[in-house]
C-alpha positions as CSV (number, residue, x, y, z in Angstrom):
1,X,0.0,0.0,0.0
2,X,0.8,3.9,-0.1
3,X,2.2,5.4,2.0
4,X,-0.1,8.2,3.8
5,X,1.6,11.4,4.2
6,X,0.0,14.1,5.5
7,X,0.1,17.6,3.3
8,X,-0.1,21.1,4.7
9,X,-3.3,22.2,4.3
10,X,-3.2,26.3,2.5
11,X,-5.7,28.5,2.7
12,X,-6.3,30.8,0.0
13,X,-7.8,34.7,0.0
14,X,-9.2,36.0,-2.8
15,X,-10.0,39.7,-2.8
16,X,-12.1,41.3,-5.3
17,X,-11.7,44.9,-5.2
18,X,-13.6,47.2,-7.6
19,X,-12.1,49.5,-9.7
20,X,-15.0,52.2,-8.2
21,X,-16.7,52.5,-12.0
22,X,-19.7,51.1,-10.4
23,X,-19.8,54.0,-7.8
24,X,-18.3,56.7,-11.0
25,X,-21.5,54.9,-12.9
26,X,-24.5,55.5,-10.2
27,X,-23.5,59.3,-9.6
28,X,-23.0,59.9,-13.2
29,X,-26.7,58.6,-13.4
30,X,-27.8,60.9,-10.4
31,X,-26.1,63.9,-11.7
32,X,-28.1,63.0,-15.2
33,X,-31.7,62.6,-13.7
34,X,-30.8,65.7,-12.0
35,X,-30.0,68.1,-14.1
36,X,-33.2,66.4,-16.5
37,X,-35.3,67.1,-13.5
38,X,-34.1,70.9,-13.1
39,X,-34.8,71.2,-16.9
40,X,-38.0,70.1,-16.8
41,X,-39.2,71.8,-14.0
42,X,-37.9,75.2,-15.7
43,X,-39.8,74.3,-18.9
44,X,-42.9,73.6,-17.0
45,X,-42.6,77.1,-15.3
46,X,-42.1,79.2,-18.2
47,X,-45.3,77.3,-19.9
48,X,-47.3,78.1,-16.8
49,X,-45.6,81.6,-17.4
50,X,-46.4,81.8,-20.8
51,X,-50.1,80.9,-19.9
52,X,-50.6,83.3,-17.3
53,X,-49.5,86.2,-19.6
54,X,-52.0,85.2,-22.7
55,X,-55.0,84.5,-19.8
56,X,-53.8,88.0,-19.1
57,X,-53.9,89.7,-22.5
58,X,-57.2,87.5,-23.3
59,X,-58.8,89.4,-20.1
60,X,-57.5,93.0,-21.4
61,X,-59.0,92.1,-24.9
62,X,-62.5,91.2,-23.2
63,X,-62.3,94.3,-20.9
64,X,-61.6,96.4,-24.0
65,X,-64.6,95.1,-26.1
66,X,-67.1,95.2,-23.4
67,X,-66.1,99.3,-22.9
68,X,-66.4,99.6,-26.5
69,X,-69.9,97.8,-26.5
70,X,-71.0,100.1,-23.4
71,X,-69.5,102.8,-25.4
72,X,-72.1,101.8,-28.0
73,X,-74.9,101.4,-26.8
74,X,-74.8,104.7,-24.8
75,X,-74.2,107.0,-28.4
76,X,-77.5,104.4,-30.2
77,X,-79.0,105.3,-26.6
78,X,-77.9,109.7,-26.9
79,X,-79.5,109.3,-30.7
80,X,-82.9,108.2,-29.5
């Protein structure tokens, strides 16, 4: 038979270390969504602007034609 002889037993240690592009990678993506965010927030203001000043203009118009239809009626209403 064999002879039995006993081996030293190793241990080995594997260490992964990352090369930190997953950490580059997720605030690259943060920086992304927020800049997107700030953009889209601005454009939704300046079409509520936008908006606000035709509602604005639309009222001035409607103010103006109901003067010049009081206007009206009281010179019909002086001829009579």
């Amino acid at each position: 038979m064999a002879d039995y002889q006993e081996r030293p037993t190793t241990t080995t240690v594997i260490e992964k270390r990352g090369g930190g592009g997953t950490m580059v990678a997720v605030l690259l993506l943060v920086v992304v969504v927020a800049i997107a965010a700030f953009f889209l927030i601005s454009s939704q203001t300046r079409k509520d602007s936008a908006v606000e000043g035709a509602a604005t203009q639309v009222g001035q118009a409607a103010s103006d034609v109901g003067d010049a239809a009081k206007d009206a009626a009281g010179a019909v209403k002086d001829q009579q």
